[in-house]
C-alpha positions, 0 to 999 in steps of 0.5 A, a space after each residue: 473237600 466237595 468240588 463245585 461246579 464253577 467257569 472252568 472245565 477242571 473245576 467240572 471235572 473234579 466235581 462230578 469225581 467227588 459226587 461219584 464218591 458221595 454216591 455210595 461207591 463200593 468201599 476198597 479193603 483196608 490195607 496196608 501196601 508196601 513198597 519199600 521194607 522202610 515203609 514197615 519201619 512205620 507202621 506195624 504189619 498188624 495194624 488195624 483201621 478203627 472207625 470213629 465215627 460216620 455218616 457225614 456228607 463230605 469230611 475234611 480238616 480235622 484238628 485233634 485237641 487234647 480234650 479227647 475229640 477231633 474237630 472235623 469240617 462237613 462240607 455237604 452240611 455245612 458244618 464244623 464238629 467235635 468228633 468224640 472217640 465213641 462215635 458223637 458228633 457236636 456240633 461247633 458252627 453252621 458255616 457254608 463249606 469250611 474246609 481245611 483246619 488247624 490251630 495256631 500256637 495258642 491253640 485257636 481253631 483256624 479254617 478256611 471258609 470257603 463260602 466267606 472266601 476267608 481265612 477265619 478263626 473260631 472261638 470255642 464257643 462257635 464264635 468266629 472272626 474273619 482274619 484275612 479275606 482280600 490280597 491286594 484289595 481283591 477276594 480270595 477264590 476259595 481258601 483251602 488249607 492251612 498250616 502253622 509256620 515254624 515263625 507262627 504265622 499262618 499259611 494256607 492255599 487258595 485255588 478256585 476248587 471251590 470258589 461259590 457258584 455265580 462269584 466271579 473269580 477276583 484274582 487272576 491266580 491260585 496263590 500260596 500265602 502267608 498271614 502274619 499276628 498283624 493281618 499281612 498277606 503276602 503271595 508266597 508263589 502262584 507257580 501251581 495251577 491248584 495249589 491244596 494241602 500243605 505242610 512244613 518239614 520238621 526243621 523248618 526249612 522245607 514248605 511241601 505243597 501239592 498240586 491236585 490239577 497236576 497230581 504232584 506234589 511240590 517242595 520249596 526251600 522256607 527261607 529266613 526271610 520267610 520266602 520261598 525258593 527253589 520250587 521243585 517237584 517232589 514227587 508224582 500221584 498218578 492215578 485213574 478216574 476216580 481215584 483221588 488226587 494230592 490233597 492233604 498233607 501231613 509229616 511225622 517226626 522223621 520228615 516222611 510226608 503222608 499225602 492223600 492220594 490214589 486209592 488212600 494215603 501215600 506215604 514218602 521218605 524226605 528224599 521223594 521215594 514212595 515207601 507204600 500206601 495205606 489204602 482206605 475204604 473210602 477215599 481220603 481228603 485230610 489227616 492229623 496226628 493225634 492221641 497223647 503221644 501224637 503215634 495216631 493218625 486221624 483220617 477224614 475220608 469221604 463220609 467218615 473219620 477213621 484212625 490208625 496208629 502208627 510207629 511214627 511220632 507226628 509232627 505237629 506245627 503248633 506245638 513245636 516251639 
């Protein structure tokens, strides 16, 4: 996501961080790092990164659909595409700053508009409807990222990363929440000081959440009462200027999470330990599963989308039932 400049010293921070990357800073060698010999359980030494397509401003929330593209969010143009695998881009909808993406069960595009400070939901046609923009009558700071829960309601983070330039901040917290098929909103936990990406675990019991001011990331108990409990931390990404913090979050069938981080994508077994890293060109924000058998992961990171077959079959909220 592209960070604003805003009332606080972080938001400062992580601004002139993403204006160095959209700079045209040297591009790292792909690799694939291993910490653990796990890590290869996942991924084929061989393995190669493919670029799908480039020249974007800033890149995020990409959502893979069956039809053979990856929706992807432009947040320095403004725009949501269609991403095709030879490289052509189609242009969905003009939105100031969409970020994160997902579809719901039906297979609707929801996103979080930063500029509208709502959660809304785009037809395929580009025509969207606002789902959720106030909680308790005051405005979100700037909505984040999203996911499908194993009840089929939607949630999603709301740090003030970008909340608009000259928009005052209405809620005094950055808040995980949960939106219900009525329009509910209800605060899930505001215990993170930047809550981002966010995923479930594959059975449903597990809500990971990192928090990119701290550079951890967190992990709740999902109760059945649709709460959360037991926050706790997961594990940590340092990192040095530059490098990238926790942002999005993705988690394969066997529960191992895939969060981007320092230098590209940290890859994590479901009891914390840091199986490796899958270090990229430039520096990731999201991902998603995708292709026929879901063994693909798609990789928005800075100016382009990338691709990189896995071992691991991902796991994909909507279309668990």
């Amino acid at each position: 996501m592209k960070w604003r400049f805003v009332v606080t010293a972080l938001v400062v921070c992580f601004t002139l961080a993403k204006l160095c990357v959209a700079q045209k800073e040297p591009k790292r060698e792909f690799q694939l790092q291993a910490n653990n010999p796990n890590f290869w359980t996942l991924f084929e030494r061989e393995a190669k990164l493919e670029t799908v397509a480039s020249g974007f401003g800033f890149t995020e929330g990409p959502v893979w659909d069956p039809a053979g593209f990856v929706y992807v969010s432009d947040e320095e143009t403004n725009k949501i595409f269609r991403v095709y695998m030879d490289g052509r881009k189609e242009e969905l909808i003009s939105l100031g700053d969409p970020d994160g993406n997902t579809y719901d069960h039906e297979k609707r595009l929801i996103d979080c508009a930063s500029v509208l400070r709502a959660i809304i939901r785009i037809d395929r046609g580009g025509k969207y409807g606002v789902l959720a923009e106030r909680f308790e009558g005051k405005r979100f700071n700037s909505p984040n990222d999203v996911v499908t829960g194993p009840d089929g309601a939607i949630y999603f983070t709301d740090p003030t990363l970008d909340l608009p330039k000259g928009e005052k901040q209405e809620i005094p917290f950055q808040g995980v929440y949960r939106l219900d098929a009525s329009g509910n909103v209800s605060l899930l936990t505001k215990e993170l000081s930047q809550p981002n990406g966010l995923a479930f675990s594959p059975d449903g019991k597990r809500l990971y959440v990192d928090d990119s001011e701290r550079r951890n990331i967190w992990v709740f108990d999902f109760t059945s009462e649709h709460k959360l409990a037991n926050g706790r931390i997961f594990g940590e990404e340092p990192g040095g200027k530059g490098d990238g913090v926790p942002d999005g979050i993705k988690v394969d069938q066997g529960g191992n999470l895939y969060v981007t981080g320092p230098k590209g994508i940290w890859v994590w077994d479901p009891a914390g330990h840091h199986l490796g890293t899958i270090v990229l060109p430039e520096q990731p924000a999201n991902l998603s599963w995708g292709d026929a058998d879901y063994r693909t992961l798609y990789i928005t990171a800075t100016t382009s989308v990338y691709r990189l077959q896995t071992k691991a079959r991902g796991f994909v909220p909507y279309l668990a039932n």
